[in-house]
C-alpha positions, 0 to 999 in steps of 0.5 A: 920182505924179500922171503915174503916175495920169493915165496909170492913167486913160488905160488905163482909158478904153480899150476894152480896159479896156471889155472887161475889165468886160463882154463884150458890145458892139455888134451885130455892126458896128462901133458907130462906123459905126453911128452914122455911118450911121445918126446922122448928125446927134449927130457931135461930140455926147455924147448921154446922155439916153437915159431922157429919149428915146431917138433915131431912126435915119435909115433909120426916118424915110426906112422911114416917108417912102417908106411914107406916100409911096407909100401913101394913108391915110385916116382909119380911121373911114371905109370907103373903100379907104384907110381900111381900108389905115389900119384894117388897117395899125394893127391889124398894129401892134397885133398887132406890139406884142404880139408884142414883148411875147410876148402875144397878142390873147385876152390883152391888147388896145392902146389907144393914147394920147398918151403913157405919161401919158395911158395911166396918165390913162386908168386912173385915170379908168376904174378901178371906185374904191369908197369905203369904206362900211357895206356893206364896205370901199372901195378901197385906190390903193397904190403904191411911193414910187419911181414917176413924178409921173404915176404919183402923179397917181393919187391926185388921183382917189382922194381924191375918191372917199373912196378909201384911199391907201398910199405903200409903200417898195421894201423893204415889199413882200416884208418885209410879205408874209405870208397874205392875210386870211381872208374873213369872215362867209362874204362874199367882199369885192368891193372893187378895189384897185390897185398901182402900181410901175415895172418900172423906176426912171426915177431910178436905174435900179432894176428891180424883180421883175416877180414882184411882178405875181403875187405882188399879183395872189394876194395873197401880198405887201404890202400886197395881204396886208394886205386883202382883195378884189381885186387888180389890179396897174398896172406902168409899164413905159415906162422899163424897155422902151428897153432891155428886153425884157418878157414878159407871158406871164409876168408878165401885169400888168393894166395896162402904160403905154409911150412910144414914143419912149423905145424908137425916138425918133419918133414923139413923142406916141403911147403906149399902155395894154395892158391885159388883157382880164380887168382891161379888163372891170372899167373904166368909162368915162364919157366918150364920144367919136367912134367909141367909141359902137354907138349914142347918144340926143341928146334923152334920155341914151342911150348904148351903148359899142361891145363891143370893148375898143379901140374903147370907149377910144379917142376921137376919131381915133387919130393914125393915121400916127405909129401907122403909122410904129411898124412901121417903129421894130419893123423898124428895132430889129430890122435894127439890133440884133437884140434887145432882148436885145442892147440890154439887153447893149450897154447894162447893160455901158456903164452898169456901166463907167461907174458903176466907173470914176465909183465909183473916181475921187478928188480929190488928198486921197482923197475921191471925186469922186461920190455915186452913187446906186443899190442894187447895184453894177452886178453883175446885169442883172436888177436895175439898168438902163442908167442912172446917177444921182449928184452931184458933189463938190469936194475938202472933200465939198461938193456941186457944184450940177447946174445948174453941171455941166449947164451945163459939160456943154453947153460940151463938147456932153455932153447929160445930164439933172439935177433929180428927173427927175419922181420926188420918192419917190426923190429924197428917198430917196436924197439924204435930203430929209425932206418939211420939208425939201422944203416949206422948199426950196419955201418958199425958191423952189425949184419942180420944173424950176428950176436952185436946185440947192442950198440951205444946201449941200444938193442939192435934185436930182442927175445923170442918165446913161442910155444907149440902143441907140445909145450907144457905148463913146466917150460913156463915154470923154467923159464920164469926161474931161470930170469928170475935166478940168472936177472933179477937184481935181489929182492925180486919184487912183484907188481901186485897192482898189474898182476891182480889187474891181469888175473882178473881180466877175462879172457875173451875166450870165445874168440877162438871161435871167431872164424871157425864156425865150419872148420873140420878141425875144430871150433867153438860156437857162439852166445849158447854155444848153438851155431848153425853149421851148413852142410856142403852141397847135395852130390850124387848119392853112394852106396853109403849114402843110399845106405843111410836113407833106407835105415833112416826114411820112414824109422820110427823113434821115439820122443823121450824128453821134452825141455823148455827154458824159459830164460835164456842160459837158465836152467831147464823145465822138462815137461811130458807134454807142452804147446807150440807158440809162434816162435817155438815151444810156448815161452821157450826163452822168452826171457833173458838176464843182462848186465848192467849195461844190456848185454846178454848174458851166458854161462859163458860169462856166467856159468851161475845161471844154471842154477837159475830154475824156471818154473812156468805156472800156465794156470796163474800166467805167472814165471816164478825164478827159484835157487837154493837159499833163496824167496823165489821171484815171480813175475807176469807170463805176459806184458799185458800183466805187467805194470804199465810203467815198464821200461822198453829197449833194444838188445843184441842176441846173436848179432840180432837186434832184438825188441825188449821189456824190462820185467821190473825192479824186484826181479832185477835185485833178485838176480842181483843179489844171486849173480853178484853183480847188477843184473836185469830180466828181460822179455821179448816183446810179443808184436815183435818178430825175428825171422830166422836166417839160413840159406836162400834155397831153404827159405825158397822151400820154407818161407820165413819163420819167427824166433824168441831169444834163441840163437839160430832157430826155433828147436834143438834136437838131440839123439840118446844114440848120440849122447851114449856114443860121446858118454863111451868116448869120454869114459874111455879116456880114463884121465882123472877129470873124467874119472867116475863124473859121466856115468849119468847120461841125464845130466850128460844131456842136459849139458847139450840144452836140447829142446827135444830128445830122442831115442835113435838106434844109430848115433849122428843119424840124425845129421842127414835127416831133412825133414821129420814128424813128432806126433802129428806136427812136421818139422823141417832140419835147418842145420847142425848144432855147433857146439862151445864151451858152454857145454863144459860147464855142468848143470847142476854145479855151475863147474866148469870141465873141458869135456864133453867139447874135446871128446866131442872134437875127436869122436866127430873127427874133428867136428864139433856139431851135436844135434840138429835145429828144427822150424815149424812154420805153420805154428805161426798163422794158424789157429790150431795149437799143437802140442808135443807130448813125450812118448810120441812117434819121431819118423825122420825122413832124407829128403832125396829132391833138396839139399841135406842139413 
């Protein structure tokens, strides 16, 4: 029994057990030779303080070394050659920063700080804090129990401005949320109010929506409903940026604190406060230091702030060389690991590995090694992030102190973290520490940051690991041992139940998308892997710009393959000539497989379906479904064919709902019997007609145009210039996924699912077309393709690989577009039938009166 057991947990600390929790691993290196090229100096070290700081690669501090050592900077305040490389170079950081954070100038504005700290000092030193009075109500400082100490450090301000605290519980704020107040007496309240939550928990790890920024902002939940005036909300984000990517352009917060350090390790000491320009307007400082003042009196008290945003709050001279050196920690990130998507993926898959197996050890008795604390079981990328938080237990359920473990943890040279980790809210939440309890703790000596780590048997803190960029599969390895070595009472015993239960949940590995449809840095897609990524508005044109129209305006190329997919997800019909219906290519996924309860399905969920193959008979009206080893399945083209007992619904594509016909019992146990799960068909009911949504000064120029069971338009244009680009990217990683599987571009394409492919001379020229003509037949370019996951499962196999997604990442930049959607409205109320035929002339056209794609 006991052999039988510690042999279970040998396997399951193999990276092949790894694998069987998550798919994602590393950024297309070996992880181990990453860190021995880049992280030298942790050989023999288990580093798991990630939340703590993270660590800076080599090649960052000797990018930065050999940049300050062929550069002279002087100090930004004065005028002379140097200063202003110092001046411009910083103001390219600030640009770089906002970039990160899929934001712009017009929007937000950097003013660095000494830390995440300072940033959050800033705001409660500037905010306009208005005391409760006979001419109205005052200030409302509100903010989640789950937050940092220098979050609550707030409130030290407040109260003595007479300002209005409340401490909200996570759970609060959507439960308490109903209509905002009413204003009375005709008189709109002025008074500012301000909300503070993490966009992640530096305690367990949490995420908390990033749609509470909106939701606070117009007053739609608690306590913001609760009064009135207006709403600004403070998201601190310095824990939820090392590992994710944060969009602004979405949830613009009105004032964002970071650390630097825990996203690159160095430069210590340099933070910054984004705030928005809108909220940055409201601030007043009262304090004045050098280079924040247009002018000054020193015999009277005079004093005019400079107009800029940036140079009114930073005082004195900014530390110029650790923000130079910023650039070199976004280039270094980006070299490594290509995203902070990908570092989202790398580092929720090592945390949830953990976190089961942690979750499923047992002392010889049955009582479980570990009190884990979170809300989840680790199932969605959008709501837990790489941390975990737990403590320890002995065989009678008894707490084992964390200064015992931490000190254990140092003999094995396993860095982890324990205390409160300066967020008391949580602590006392999840290790029910009630405020008597913490006064008498401090009664009997305990203070935050000392090793009392129990008193009368009760924790007064708990255990922290949290992974990085850089964290590897066999720190997990390390840590699991050494619990299991140095805390398990002998014969371990695993939970076979829970662990079987964890491993086969799926992991809600779209989510990582869930905010990220624009971020520069990274993102995953949605339903079939096609979102629609908006360009930024239209501004006068460069000499690149101009560059770009004369190869691209009037060029001449040419279709050289033409795909429809009848079912949605299913595999591809290449054709050499087909018609134009009203929502498209004529039967261009018409048909969809759900589950059992009508939720589409995807090769996200079930890559299978690829092996599905259409084949479309125009001349019997019939769609035959066929797949190796099996009869083939026919079922009518049209409803009116059908059997006249056929089952009408409703179902959801891409957040649309969507009219349905079931296409019968035959065809469902078909699929049944090939999915292995109980599965029907379903077609799109021919009266009913989706409008396709994209911007208003598009839909002034175009008008409205009809979809099939398509996710965001009509058709899906790639470029052969494109595809070999991204196939010479991936053949020279040489990583061993990679080797010898992408020298076939046809099957390269057929991962991307395009409707139409040409063949262009320059890659990704096809992102600034507006308008182009196939044949005789106009189309205009709606938007860009954002890509998913999707496209790492293979079409022929149903294998699943993390190309071509992370070479798409870093051949793009950071972006993760490929191909561009296409309308073509006059298909909808004419009689005249195009068609589309392989071989045809694609003349592309930058439109110079309307905004590009």
């Amino acid at each position: 029994m006991e052999t039988q057991c510690l042999q279970d947990f040998r396997d399951l600390c193999t990276f092949e057990s790894f694998k069987g929790f998550w798919h994602y691993y590393g950024y297309g290196v070996d992880q181990r030779e990453l860190i021995d090229r880049e992280f030298q100096r942790i050989k023999g070290v288990t580093y798991l303080d990630h939340a703590g700081t993270t660590l800076f690669p080599e090649s960052q501090i000797k990018g930065f070394y050999d940049d300050i050592s062929r550069n002279v900077y002087g100090n930004p305040h004065s005028h002379n050659p140097s200063s202003r490389l110092t001046h411009d170079t910083v103001e390219s950081v600030r640009y770089r920063i906002l970039e990160h954070f899929n934001t712009c100038p017009e929007e937000y504005s950097v003013i660095f700080t000494s830390g995440c700290t300072a940033a959050l000092k800033l705001v409660a030193d500037t905010f306009p804090w208005k005391a409760e009075s006979d001419e109205g109500p005052g200030s409302q400082f509100c903010y989640l129990t789950d937050n940092h100490t220098s979050v609550m450090g707030i409130r030290g301000v407040t109260a003595l401005q007479g300002v209005g605290t409340v401490s909200v519980l996570p759970h609060e704020v959507e439960r308490r949320a109903r209509k905002p107040p009413t204003q009375t007496n005709g008189e709109e309240c002025a008074a500012p109010h301000l909300f503070c939550y993490p966009a992640q928990s530096n305690f367990s790890g949490r995420k908390y929506p990033l749609s509470y920024v909106k939701g606070i902002q117009s007053q739609q939940l608690y306590p913001a409903c609760e009064h009135r005036g207006r709403w600004f909300v403070l998201l601190d984000a310095a824990c939820f940026v090392s590992c994710s990517p944060l969009d602004l352009s979405q949830y613009p917060a009105d004032f964002v604190p970071v650390s630097f350090y825990k996203m690159f390790g160095f430069p210590t000491g340099l933070g910054a406060l984004l705030v928005r320009n809108e909220a940055a307007e409201v601030l007043r400082k009262t304090y004045f230091g050098g280079g924040t003042a247009a002018a000054y009196l020193v015999t009277e008290n005079y004093f005019v702030p400079k107009p800029n945003v940036v140079s009114r709050f930073e005082d004195g001279t900014i530390s110029f060389l650790d923000i130079i050196s910023l650039h070199h920690g976004f280039e270094t990130l980006q070299k490594l690991t290509g995203s902070m998507l990908n570092i989202q993926l790398h580092t929720f898959g090592l945390a949830r590995y953990t976190f089961s197996v942690l979750s499923c050890l047992c002392h010889s008795n049955g009582k479980p090694v570990a009190q884990i604390y979170c809300d989840n079981d680790f199932q969605n990328i959008a709501e837990q992030g790489a941390i975990l938080n737990f403590n320890l237990l002995d065989c009678r359920g008894r707490t084992v102190g964390y200064s015992q473990v931490d000190k254990m943890a140092s003999l094995f040279n396993i860095h982890i973290r324990t205390g409160c980790f300066c967020n008391t809210g949580a602590c006392q939440h999840y290790l029910a520490i009630s405020n008597q309890n913490l006064k008498s703790n401090l009664h009997a000596g305990h203070i935050c940051g000392d090793n009392i780590d129990l008193i009368e048997g009760r924790p007064t803190g708990s255990i922290r690991v949290s992974f990085g960029y850089s964290s590897s599969f066999e720190d997990c390895q390390n840590f699991l041992r050494f619990v299991v070595n140095c805390f398990v009472d002998k014969p371990l015993i695993l939970d076979q139940k829970r662990l079987t239960k964890l491993k086969s949940a799926e992991p809600m590995e779209s989510a990582a998308s869930y905010d990220l449809a624009s971020i520069p840095n990274g993102q995953l897609g949605h339903q079939d892997g096609q979102t629609i990524t908006p360009s930024p508005g239209r501004i006068a044109p460069s000499e690149d710009t101009v560059s770009k129209q004369e190869k691209n305006n009037g060029s001449c190329h040419t279709l050289t393959n033409l795909f429809i997919y009848p079912v949605k997800s299913c595999a591809s019909v290449e054709v050499t000539e087909w018609p134009l219906g009203p929502q498209g290519l004529l039967y261009d996924r018409l048909w969809m497989v759900v589950n059992e309860n009508g939720v589409c399905l995807s090769q996200k969920r079930e890559p299978k379906l690829c092996l599905i193959h259409p084949i479309i008979c125009l001349a019997s009206n019939t769609l035959q479904l066929q797949v190796s080893g099996m009869e083939p399945v026919t079922v009518p083209l049209e409803t009116s064919l059908m059997s006249s007992d056929l089952r009408t619904s409703q179902s959801k594509v891409c957040g649309d709902r969507v009219q349905t016909v079931d296409c019968g019992e035959e065809v469902s146990a078909w699929l049944s019997e090939v999915l292995g799960k109980p599965c029907r068909l379903l077609r799109q009911r021919p009266e009913f007609l989706r409008d396709m949504k994209f911007g208003p000064e598009k839909a002034e120029n175009f008008g409205p145009t009809a979809l099939s069971l398509v996710n965001e338009a009509q058709f899906l244009l790639i470029n052969k210039a494109s595809v070999s680009l991204l196939q010479e990217h991936i053949a020279n990683r040489q990583d061993s996924e990679n080797e010898g599987t992408w020298h076939d571009m046809e099957k390269l394409i057929q991962r991307f699912r395009a409707n139409l492919v040409i063949s262009g001379q320059e890659a990704f020229a096809e992102d600034d077309w507006s308008h182009l003509t196939v044949g005789d037949t106009q189309f205009q370019v709606i938007g860009r393709c954002g890509r998913c996951q999707m496209i790492g499962v293979d079409q022929k196999s149903a294998t699943r690989t993390q190309e071509p997604l992370r070479s798409l990442s870093e051949c793009r930049s950071g972006k993760v577009t490929f191909g561009v959607y296409l309308a073509h409205q006059s298909a909808r109320n004419t009689t005249a039938v195009p068609v589309l035929s392989v071989g045809a002339r694609v003349i592309p056209r930058i439109s110079e009166s309307t905004d590009k794609p």
